[in-house]
Every structure is written in C-alpha cells, then in structure tokens.
C-alpha positions as CSV (number, residue, x, y, z in Angstrom):
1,X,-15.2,-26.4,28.1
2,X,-15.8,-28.2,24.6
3,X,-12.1,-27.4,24.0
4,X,-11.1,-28.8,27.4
5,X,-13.0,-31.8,26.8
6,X,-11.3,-32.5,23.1
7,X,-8.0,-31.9,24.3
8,X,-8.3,-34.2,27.5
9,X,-10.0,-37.1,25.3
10,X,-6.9,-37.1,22.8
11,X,-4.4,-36.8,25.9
12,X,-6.0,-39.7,27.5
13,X,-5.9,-42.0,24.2
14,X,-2.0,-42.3,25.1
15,X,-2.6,-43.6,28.2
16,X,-4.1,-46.8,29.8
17,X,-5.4,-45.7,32.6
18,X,-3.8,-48.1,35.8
19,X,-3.2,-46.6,39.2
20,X,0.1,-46.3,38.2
21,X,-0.6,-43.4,35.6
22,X,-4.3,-41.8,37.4
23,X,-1.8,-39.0,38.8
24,X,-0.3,-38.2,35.7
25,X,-3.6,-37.9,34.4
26,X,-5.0,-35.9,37.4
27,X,-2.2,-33.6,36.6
28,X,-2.1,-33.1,32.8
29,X,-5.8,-32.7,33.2
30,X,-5.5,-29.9,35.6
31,X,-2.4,-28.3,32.5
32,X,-5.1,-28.2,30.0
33,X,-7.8,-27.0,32.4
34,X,-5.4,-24.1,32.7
35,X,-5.1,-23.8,29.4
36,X,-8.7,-23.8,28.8
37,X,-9.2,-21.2,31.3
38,X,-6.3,-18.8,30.6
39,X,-7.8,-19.0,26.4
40,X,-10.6,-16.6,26.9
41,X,-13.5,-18.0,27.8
42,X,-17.1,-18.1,27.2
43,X,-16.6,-20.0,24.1
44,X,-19.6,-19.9,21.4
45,X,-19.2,-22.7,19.1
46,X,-21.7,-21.3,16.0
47,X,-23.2,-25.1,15.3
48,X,-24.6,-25.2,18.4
49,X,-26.8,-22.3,16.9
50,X,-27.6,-24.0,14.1
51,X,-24.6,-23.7,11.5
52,X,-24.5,-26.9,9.3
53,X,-21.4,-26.1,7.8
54,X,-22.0,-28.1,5.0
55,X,-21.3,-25.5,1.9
56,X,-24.5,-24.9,1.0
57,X,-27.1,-23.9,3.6
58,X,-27.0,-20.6,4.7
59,X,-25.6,-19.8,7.9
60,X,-26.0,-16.2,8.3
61,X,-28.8,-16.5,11.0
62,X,-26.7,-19.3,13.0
63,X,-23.5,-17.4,12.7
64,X,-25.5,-14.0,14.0
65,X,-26.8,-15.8,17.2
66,X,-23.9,-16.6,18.4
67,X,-21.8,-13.0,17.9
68,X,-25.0,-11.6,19.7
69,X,-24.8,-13.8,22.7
70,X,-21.6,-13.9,22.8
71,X,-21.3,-9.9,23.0
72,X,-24.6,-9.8,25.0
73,X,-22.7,-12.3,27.7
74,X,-19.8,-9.5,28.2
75,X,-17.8,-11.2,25.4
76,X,-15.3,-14.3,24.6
77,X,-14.8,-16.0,21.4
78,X,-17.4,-17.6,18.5
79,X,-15.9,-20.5,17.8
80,X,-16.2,-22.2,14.1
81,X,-15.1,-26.0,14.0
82,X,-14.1,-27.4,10.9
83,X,-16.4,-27.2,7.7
84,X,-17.3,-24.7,4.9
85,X,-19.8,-22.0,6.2
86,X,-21.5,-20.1,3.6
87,X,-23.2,-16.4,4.8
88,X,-23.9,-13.1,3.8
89,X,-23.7,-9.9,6.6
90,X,-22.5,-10.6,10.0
91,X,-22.4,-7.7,12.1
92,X,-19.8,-7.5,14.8
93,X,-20.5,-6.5,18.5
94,X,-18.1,-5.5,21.3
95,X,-15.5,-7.6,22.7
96,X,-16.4,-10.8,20.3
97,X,-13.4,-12.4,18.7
98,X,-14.2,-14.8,15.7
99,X,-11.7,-18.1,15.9
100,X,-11.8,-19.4,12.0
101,X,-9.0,-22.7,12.6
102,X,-7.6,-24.2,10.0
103,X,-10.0,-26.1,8.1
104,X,-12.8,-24.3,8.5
105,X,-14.1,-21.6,5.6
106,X,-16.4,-18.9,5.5
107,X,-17.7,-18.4,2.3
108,X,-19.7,-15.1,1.2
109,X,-23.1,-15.6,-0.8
110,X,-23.2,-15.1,-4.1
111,X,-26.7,-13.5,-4.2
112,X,-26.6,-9.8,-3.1
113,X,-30.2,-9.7,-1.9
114,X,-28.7,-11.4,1.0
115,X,-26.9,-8.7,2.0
116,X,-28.7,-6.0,3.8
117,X,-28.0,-2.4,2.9
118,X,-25.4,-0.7,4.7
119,X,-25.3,3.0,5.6
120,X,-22.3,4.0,7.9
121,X,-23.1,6.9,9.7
122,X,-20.0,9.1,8.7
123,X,-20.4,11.0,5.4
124,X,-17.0,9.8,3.2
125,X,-16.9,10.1,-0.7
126,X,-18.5,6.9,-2.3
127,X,-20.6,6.4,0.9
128,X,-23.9,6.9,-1.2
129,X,-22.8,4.3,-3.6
130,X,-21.2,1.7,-1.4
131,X,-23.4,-0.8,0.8
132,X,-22.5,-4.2,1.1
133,X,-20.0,-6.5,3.2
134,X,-19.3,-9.6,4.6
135,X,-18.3,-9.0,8.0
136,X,-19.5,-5.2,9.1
137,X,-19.2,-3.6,12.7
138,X,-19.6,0.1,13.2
139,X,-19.0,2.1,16.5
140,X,-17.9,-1.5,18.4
141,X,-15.1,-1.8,20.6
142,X,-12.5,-5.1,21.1
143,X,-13.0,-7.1,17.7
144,X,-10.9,-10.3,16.9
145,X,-11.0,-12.1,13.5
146,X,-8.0,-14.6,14.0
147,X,-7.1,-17.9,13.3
148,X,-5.5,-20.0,10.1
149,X,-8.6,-20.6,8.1
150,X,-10.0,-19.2,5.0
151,X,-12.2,-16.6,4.3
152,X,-13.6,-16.7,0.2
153,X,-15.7,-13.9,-0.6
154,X,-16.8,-15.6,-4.2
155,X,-16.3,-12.0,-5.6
156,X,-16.6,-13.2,-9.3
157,X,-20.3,-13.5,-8.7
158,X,-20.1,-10.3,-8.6
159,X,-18.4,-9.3,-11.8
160,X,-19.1,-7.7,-14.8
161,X,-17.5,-7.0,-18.1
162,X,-17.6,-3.4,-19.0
163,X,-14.8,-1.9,-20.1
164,X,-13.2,0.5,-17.5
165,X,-15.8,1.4,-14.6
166,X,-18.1,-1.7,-13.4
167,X,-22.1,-1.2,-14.0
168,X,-22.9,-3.0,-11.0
169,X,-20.3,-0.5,-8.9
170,X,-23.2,-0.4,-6.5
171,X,-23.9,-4.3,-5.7
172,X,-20.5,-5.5,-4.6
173,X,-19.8,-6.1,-1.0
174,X,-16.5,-6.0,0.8
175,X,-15.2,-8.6,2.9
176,X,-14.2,-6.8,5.6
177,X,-15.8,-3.3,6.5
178,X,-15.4,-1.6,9.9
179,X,-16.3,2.0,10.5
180,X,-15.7,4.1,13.5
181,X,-14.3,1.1,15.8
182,X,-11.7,1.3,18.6
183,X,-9.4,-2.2,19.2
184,X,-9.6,-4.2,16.0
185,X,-7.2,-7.2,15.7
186,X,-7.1,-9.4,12.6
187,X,-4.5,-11.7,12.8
188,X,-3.1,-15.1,10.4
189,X,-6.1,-15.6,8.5
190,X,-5.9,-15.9,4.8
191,X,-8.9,-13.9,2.9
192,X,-9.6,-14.4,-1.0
193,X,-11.5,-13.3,-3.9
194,X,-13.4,-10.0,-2.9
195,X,-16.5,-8.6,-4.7
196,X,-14.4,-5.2,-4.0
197,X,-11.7,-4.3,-1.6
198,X,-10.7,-6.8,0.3
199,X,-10.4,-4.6,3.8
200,X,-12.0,-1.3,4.2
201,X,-10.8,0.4,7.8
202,X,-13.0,3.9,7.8
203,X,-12.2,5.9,11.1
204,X,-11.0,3.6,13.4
205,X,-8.4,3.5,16.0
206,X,-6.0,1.1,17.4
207,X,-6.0,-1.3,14.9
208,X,-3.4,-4.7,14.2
209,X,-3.4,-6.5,10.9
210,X,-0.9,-9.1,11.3
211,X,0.2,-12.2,10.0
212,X,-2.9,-12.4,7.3
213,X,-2.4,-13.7,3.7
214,X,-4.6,-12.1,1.1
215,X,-5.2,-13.0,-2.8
216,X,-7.4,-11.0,-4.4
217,X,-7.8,-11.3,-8.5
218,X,-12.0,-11.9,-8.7
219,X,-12.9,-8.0,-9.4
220,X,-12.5,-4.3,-10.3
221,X,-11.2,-2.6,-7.4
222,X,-9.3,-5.6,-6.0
223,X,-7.6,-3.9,-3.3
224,X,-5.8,-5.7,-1.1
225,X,-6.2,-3.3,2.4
226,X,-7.5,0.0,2.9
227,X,-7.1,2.0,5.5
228,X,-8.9,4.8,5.8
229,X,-9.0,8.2,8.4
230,X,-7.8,5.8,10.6
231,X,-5.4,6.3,13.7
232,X,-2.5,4.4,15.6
233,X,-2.6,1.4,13.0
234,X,-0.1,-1.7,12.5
235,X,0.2,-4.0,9.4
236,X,2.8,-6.3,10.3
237,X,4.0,-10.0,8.7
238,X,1.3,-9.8,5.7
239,X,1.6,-11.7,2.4
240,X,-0.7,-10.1,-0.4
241,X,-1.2,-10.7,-3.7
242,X,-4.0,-8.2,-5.5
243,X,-5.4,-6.9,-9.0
244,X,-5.3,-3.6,-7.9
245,X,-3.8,-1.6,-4.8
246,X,-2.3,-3.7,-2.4
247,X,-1.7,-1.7,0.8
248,X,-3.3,1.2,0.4
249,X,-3.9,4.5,3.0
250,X,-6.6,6.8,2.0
251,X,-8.7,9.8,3.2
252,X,-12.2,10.3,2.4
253,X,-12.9,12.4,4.5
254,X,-11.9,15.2,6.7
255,X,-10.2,12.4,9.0
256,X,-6.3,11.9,8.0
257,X,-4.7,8.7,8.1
258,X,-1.8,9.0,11.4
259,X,0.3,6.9,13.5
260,X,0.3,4.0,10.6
261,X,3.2,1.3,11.2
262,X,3.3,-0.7,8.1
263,X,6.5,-3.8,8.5
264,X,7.9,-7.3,7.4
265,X,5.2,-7.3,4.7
266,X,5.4,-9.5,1.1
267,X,3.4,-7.4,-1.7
268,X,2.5,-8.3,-5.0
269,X,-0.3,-5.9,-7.0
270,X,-1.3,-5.0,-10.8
271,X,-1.5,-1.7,-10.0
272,X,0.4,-0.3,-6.4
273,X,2.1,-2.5,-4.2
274,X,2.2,-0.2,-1.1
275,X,0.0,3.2,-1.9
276,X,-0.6,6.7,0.1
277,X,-3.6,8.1,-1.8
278,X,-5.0,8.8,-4.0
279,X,-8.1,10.0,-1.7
280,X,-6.6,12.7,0.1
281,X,-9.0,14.8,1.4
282,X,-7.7,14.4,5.2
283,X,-4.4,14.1,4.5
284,X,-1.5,11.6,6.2
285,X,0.8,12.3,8.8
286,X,3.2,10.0,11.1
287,X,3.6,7.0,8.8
288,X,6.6,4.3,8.3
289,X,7.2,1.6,6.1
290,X,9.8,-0.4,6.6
291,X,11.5,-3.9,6.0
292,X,9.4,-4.4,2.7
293,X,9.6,-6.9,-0.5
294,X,7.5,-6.6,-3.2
295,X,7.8,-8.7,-6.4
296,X,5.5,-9.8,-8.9
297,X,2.2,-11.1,-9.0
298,X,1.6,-14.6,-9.3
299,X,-0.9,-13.8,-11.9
300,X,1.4,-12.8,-15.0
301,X,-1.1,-13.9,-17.7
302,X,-4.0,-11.5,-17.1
303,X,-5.1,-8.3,-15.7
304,X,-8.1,-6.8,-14.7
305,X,-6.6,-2.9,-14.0
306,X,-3.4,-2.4,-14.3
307,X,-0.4,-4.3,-15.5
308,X,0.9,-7.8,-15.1
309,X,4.1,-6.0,-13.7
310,X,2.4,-3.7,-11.3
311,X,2.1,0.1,-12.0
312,X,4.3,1.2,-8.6
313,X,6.2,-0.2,-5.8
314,X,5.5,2.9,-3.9
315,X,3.0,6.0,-4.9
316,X,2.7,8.6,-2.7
317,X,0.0,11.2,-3.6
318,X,-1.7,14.3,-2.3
319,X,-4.4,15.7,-4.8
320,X,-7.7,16.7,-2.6
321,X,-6.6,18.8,-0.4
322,X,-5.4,17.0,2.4
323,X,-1.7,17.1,3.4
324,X,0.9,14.7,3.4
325,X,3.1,15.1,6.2
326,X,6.0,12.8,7.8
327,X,6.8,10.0,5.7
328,X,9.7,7.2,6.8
329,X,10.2,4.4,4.5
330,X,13.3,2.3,4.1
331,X,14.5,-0.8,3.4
332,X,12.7,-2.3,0.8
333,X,12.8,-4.5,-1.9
334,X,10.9,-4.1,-5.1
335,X,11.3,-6.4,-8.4
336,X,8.7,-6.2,-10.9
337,X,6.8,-2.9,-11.2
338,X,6.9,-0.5,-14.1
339,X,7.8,2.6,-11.9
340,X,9.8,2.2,-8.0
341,X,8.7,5.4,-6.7
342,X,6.2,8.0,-7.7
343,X,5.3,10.9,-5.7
344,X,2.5,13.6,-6.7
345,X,1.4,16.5,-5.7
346,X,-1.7,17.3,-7.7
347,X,-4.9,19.4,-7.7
348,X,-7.9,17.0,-8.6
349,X,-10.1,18.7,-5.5
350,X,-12.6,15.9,-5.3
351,X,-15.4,17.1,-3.0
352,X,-15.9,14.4,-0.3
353,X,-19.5,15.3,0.4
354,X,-22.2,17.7,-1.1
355,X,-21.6,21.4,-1.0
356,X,-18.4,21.1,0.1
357,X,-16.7,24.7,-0.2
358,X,-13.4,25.4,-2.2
359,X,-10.9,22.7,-2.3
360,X,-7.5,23.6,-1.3
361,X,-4.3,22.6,-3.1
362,X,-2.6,20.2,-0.8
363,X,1.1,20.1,0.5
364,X,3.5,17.3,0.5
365,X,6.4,17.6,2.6
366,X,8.8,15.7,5.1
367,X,9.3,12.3,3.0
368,X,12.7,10.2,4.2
369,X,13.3,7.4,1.8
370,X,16.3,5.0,2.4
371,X,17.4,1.2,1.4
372,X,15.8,0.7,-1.4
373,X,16.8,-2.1,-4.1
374,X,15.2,-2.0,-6.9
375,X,15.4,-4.6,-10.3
376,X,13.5,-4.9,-13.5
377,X,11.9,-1.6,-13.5
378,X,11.0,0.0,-16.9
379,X,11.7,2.7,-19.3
380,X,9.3,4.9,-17.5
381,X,11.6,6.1,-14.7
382,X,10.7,7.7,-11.2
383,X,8.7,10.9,-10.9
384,X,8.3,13.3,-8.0
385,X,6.0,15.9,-9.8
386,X,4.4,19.1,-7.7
387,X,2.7,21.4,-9.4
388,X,3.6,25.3,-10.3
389,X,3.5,27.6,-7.3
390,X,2.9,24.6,-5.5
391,X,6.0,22.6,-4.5
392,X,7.0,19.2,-3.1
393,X,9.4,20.3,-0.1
394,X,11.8,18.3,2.2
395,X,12.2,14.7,0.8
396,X,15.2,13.1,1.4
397,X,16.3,9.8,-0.5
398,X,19.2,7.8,0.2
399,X,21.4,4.6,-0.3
400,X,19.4,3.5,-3.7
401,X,20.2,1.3,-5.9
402,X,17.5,0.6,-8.7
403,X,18.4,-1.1,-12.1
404,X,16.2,-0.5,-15.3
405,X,15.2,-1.7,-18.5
406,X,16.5,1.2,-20.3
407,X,14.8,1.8,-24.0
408,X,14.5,5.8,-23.8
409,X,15.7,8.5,-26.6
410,X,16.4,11.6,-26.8
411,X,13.3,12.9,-28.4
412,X,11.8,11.5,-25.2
413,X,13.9,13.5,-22.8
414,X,13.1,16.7,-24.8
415,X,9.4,16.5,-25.0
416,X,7.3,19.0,-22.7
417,X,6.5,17.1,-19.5
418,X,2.4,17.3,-19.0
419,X,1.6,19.1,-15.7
420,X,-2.1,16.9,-15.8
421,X,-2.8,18.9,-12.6
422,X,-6.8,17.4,-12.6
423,X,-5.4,13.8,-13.4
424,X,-5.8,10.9,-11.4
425,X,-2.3,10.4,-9.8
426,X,-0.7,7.2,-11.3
427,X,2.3,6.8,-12.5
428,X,0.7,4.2,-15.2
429,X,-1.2,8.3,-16.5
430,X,1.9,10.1,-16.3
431,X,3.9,7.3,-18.7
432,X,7.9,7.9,-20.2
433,X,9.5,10.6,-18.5
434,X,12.6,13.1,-19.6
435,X,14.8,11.2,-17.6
436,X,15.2,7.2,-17.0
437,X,16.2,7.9,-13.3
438,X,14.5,10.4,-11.5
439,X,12.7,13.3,-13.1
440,X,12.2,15.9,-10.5
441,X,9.7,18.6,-10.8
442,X,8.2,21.7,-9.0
443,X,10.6,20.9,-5.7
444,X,12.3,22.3,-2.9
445,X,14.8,21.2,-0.3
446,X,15.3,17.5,-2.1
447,X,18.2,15.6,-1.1
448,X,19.8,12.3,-2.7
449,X,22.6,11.0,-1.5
450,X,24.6,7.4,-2.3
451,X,22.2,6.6,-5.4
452,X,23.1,4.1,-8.0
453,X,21.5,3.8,-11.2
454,X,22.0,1.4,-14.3
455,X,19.9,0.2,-17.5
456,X,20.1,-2.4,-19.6
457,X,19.2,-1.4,-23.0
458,X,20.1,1.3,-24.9
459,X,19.2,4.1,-23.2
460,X,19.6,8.5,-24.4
461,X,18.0,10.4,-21.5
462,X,19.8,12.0,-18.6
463,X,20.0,10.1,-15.1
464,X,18.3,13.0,-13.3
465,X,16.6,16.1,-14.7
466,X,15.3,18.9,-12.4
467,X,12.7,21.3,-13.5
468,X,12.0,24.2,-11.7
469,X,13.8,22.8,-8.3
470,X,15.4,24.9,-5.8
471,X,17.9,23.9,-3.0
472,X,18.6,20.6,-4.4
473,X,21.5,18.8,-3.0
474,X,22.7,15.5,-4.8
475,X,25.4,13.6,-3.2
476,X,27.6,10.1,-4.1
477,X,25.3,10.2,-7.7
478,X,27.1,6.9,-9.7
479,X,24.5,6.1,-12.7
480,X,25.0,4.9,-16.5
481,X,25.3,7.7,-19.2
482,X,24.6,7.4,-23.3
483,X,27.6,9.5,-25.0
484,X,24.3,11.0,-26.8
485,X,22.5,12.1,-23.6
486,X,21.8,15.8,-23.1
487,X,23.6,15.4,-19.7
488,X,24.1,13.6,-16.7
489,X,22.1,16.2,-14.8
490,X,20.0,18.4,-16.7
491,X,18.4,21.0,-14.8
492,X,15.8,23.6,-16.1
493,X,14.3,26.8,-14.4
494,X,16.3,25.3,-11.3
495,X,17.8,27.6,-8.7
496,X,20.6,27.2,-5.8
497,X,22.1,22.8,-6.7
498,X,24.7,21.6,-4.6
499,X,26.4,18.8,-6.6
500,X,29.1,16.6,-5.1
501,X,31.0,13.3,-5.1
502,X,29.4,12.2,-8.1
503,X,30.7,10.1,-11.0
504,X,29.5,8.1,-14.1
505,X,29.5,5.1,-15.6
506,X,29.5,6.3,-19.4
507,X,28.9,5.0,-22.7
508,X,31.8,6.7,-25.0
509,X,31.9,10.3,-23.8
510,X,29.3,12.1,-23.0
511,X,29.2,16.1,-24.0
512,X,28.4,17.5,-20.7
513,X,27.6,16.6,-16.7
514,X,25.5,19.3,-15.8
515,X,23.3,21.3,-18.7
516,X,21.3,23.9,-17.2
517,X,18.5,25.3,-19.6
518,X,15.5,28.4,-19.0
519,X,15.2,31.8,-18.2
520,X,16.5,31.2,-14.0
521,X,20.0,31.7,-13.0
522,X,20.8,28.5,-10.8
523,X,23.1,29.0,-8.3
524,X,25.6,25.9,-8.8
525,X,28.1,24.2,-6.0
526,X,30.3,21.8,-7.4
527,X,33.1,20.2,-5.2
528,X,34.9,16.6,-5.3
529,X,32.8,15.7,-8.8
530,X,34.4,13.6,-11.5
531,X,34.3,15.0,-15.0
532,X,36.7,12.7,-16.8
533,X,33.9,11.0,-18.8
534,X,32.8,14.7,-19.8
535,X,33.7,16.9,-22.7
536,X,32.8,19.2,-20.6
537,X,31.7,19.7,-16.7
538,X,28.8,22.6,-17.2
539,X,26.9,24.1,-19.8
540,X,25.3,26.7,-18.2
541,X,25.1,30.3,-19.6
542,X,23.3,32.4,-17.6
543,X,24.4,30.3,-13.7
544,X,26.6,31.4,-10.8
545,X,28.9,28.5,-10.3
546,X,31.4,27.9,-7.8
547,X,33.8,24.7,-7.6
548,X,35.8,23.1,-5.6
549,X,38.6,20.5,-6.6
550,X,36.7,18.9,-9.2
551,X,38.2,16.1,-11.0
552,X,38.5,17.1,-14.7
C-alpha cells in the first residue's frame, strides 16, 4: 500500500479536485490500485525495520528482519527506498524478492568480522577455504534481486599486495553466493567492486541473469559471473567489465554445468571474456553462446591478472576430468584480446575433495563455432591443443574472419610446441604458437570452412599448422602468406586432410601450400584449390595424395 499511496499523492498534485474531476480521480485511483495489487504484494519496506540508510550505520540486522518476515509471511518483495545501506551477510529465504530502485545502494562492510562464516553444505574444491558473502541463500526456492540500483561490495578493503596468490585468500567475501537453490532471478541491477567473484552460482537450477551491469577491478579473482554445477541457466542482455574472468562456467564438483543459454551480452575482462573452465571436474554439456561483443576493458592503464587486452575472447577447457560435451557458439564479436579462441584439452586432475580416487583424462568433443569477427588480436594466434592419445574430436568452425597483429618468424613456427599437460589452461601459459592462425593439435574430425585470416605486420609462420590431426577437412581457407613461410598449411604426423576451395593472399611467392613433415603418411584430398601463388602445391614425401582440378 505505501506504493499505492505515493503514486496516488503525485497523481492527485495534477489535479484540483472540483466535482467536475472527483470521477476521474475515483477512476485513476482504482488504475493504480490495480497496479498496486497485480505488483506482488506484501511489500516489506526495510526502514520500517529499522534501516537508516544513511551510509554509515549498519543495517544488517534491519535488512535481515524484513527478508525473514517477508519469507515467514509466504513471500512478496523487501522493498529499499532511496539511500545508501551499508551491511554485511543477508541470507535469503524462499519466495523473497529484493527491489533495489534506482537511487538506492547497498554497500558491503568493510570489516570481515561482520561477516559470519559460511559453510555450504556441498563438498566443491575451495569450499574449506572460501566463507564469506554479501548476499547468501542455500537450499531456498523463488529468489529475486532486481531493480536499477547499485550494489558496491567495497572489495578493496579487502586487498592485499602480494605478488601472484592473495594472503588473505581466505577473508574475502563474494557479493553474491547461492548454493543448491531452485528459481533464482537477478535482473537490471548494476553490482561493483567485489572482495572476490562477483557471482558465485554452485548447484542451482533454473536460474535468469538478465539485464545486470557489472564492474569489477577492486581484487584478485575479479570474476565477473560464475556459474557453477548449475542446470537450465540464462544470461541474457549483461554488460560486464572485470579484472579477471568475465563469464565464466565451472565445475567443482561432480555436478556439470547443462542447459546454459548465454545471449546479447557486452564483455570486457583482463583475463577471459566468456570462459568454460578451467574447473572441470563435472564437466559441461548443452551450452550456447550466441549474439556476443566483447571489446576492451575500460581499464587500459592497469592490471591486476591478466592483461590490459584481455588473455581470450573465448577459452574452452577440460583438464580435471570432467567432459565437455555440446558446445554452440556463434556470432560474436571480439576486439581487443591477445588470443580469439583457445580450446584445451589437458590433464591437471585436481581432486575436488579429499581422497578422491584416480582422476580421469577428460574428453572434449562436439564444439560448433560460427560468425565470429575478430580485430586486433595478437601475434599469439589460436590454439586447439589435446593431448597425445587423448584427442579433441568433432569441432566445427565456420564463416571467420579474424585479423591479427602479425610479428611472428620462422624460428617461431619451428620451435617444439610444449604439451604442458599439468598446466593451468590459459592461453596467456601457452604464449606464441607455430602458426599465426590456428595451430591445431592432437585432433580428430575438425572442420573449417569459409575462414579468412590477415595480419598486419610482418609476419613468417604458416596460416594453419596441424600436428598429429586426423580427418581434418578445411574448406573456402583465404588467409595472408610470407613468401618465407614454411607453408600455407603445414601439417605434421597428420593423417586422412581433405583440402578444398582454398586460396591465398601472398607476399611474393611462397615455396609451397601444403608441407607435410613426420614419420605418418597423411592421406591428402585436394580438389578446386588455387596454387598460383605456390612454387609448388605439396611437399609431401611419404603422403597418398589425390587431386582434383586444382588450379596450378
């Protein structure tokens, strides 16, 4: 009713009120009752608990009444009217949706013996070291945070300045933290400045981010989302701008990340814009991305991990023995990072929990990726990297077009590639690659078709290079060549390549298109290929080729 009242007292401030006008009042009074009635209702406005919403006394207590009786009464909305609202911990009950309007802040407290320890009761790696949020609910059902004000979690109280791994890893809270919670909905708030992640999502199901704006550059570990084990999940219509991760799906535990929708998002990060991994112990299965920009951070001066650039536009990694499984991104538009797309499959084997038995090697299979624009990316160049014996199988890319800085020599192309199967997978650990495109290793079943590649600088290293691939099929290839390359493709310990329809853009003229190298005899397809720019089309001594009306 406070709502109904407010709205009625502004309506009638238009209006003398004469007999002429009392109906017209009658009636517009009855619209807003309506209104009132159809916005759900009990409403629990949190000053009428106490809050002074003044900035500097604490309003945890206040704020906690009111989410109690307001889930206690069956449910409806804890309303917080304009002001600045300073708290540690609330805990969230069932069917209680928090309206933060615009003006109105909720500010985290800067002294962690505020915050009560947290426990969840789900065993997930870092769940002994990790104990402090914000906002927490665990196990509750129907939870709202919504509305266009600000939530400032003050995360540089929190900070320290050791080198790599914070000292006080322990004694930084999240803003966000729910575990094991069915019907979530966070929608247009803006969040800032995170002791830790911004969002952590552990085990939950049926969940809609949408609309939220995130900046997050106070901390280590400034991730802007994580989503967790979680199930039947949409992120749609954010704008984030983070340190580290932005978007982010892991699996910490046995609990795989499925039925994820992430769409019409704006990404900035220092280290991933939109990341799968790199805890992997559950795996992830059913996922799309689509309808994506990501550009550079606003912050272009300073770092805390990272790089001002970003590390990756997309990562997608399988290292602790989860699989990865049905992957759909497309159309997407990345400017800034070092490295467009990375994909690995590793062997770290991080144990989740204590006395965990033997760690199996992941698989990574059933990746579509299509529409992709990419400028400004570095010398680095893409890597999809499995591991021996233990191959990346089915990914499909398509209608790419990325441009890069270029900077790459020939010494470079011919170094031995690291397998660094125990490494943390990042592109930013893996560095320059053999080739500036797309170095493709330890595959099977990879198709690209319709890609376009250019650099700026100079540049010596083939487009592609495939090492120890089988059944590769490359399609409508059109990329930039040095005259001093190795090749356009160079392919090593490869088997069955099906090569068509591709042509180059060359620098003087190059010696070969396709040099094959290694012990293997590829079996090699070549139809409808142009080889004008070429000295030669093949080098390849020990391969069964067969072509087809080849231009040469």
């Amino acid at each position: 009713m406070v709502i109904f009242e407010n709205n009625l007292r502004r309506f009638a401030a238009f209006f003398p009120f004469s007999a002429y006008n009392k109906m017209a009042v009658t009636i517009c009074a009855l619209i807003f009752s309506c209104s009132c009635f159809a916005y759900e209702n009990p409403v629990f406005d949190v000053k009428n608990f106490g809050a002074k919403a003044d900035g500097h006394a604490i309003d945890t207590k206040a704020i906690q009444q009111a989410v109690d009786s307001c889930s206690a009464s069956g449910g409806g909305i804890v309303y917080f009217p304009p002001g600045i609202y300073r708290s540690a911990t609330i805990f969230l009950k069932n069917n209680v949706t928090l309206e933060i309007p615009a003006g109105s802040t909720v500010t985290g407290s800067t002294d962690i013996k505020d915050y009560p320890v947290i426990t969840p009761s789900i065993s997930y790696y870092s769940s002994e070291s990790v104990h402090f949020s914000l906002f927490y609910a665990e196990g509750a059902k129907n939870i709202c945070i919504r509305g266009n004000g600000l939530i400032d979690g003050r995360g540089a109280a929190f900070r320290d300045h050791s080198s790599l791994f914070p000292s006080n890893f322990t004694a930084r809270p999240f803003v966000f933290w729910f575990v094991l919670d069915s019907n979530v909905n966070i929608k247009n708030i803006s969040m800032q400045n995170s002791g830790y992640w911004m969002q952590h999502y552990l085990a939950c199901e049926n969940v809609l981010i949408e609309g939220i704006r995130v900046f997050n550059h106070s901390n280590k570990n400034n991730d802007m989302l994580d989503i967790d084990g979680c199930k039947n999940v949409r992120i749609l219509h954010c704008i984030g701008d983070s340190d580290d991760d932005g978007i982010t799906l892991k699996s910490m535990n046995e609990r795989p990340d499925e039925n994820i929708l992430i769409s019409d998002c704006i990404l900035s990060s220092h280290c991933n814009a939109i990341k799968c991994g790199t805890e992997s112990s559950g795996g992830f299965k059913n996922i799309i991305i689509t309808n994506c920009i990501i550009k550079p951070s606003a912050v272009s001066d300073h770092t805390i991990y990272g790089n001002p650039a970003g590390n990756s536009g997309i990562t997608l990694a399988a290292v602790d023995g989860g699989d990865l499984n049905g992957i759909v991104i497309n159309n997407v538009m990345i400017s800034g990072p070092l490295v467009p797309i990375f994909f690995r499959l590793g062997n770290r084997a991080r144990p989740y929990k204590p006395g965990q038995k033997e760690i199996p090697v992941s698989h990574f299979t059933n990746v579509m990726v299509s529409h992709i624009i990419v400028e400004g990316a570095s010398k680095w160049g893409c890597l999809i990297a499995g591991l021996p014996g233990h191959e990346i199988k089915n990914v499909q890319l398509s209608d790419i077009s990325i441009n890069f800085s270029g900077g790459g020599t020939l010494q470079e192309s011919r170094k031995k590639f690291p397998e660094y199967e125990k490494n943390y997978p990042d592109a930013e650990q893996f560095g320059i690659t053999n080739a500036y495109g797309f170095h493709i290793r330890h595959a099977s079943n990879i198709t690209m078709r319709n890609i376009t590649m250019q650099y700026q600088g100079h540049e010596e290293r083939p487009p592609i290079v495939l090492e120890d691939a089988d059944n590769v099929e490359l399609s409508g290839i059109n990329a930039k060549i040095s005259a001093v390359s190795d090749g356009y493709i160079k392919a090593i310990n490869c088997g069955k390549l099906r090569i068509s329809d591709c042509s180059a853009s060359a620098e003087g003229k190059p010696e070969v298109f396709l040099k094959c190298e290694g012990d293997a005899s590829p079996d090699i397809f070549l139809y409808g290929n142009d080889f004008r720019n070429f000295v030669k089309p093949v080098d390849a001594a020990h391969a069964v080729i067969h072509k087809y009306a080849n231009a040469e």
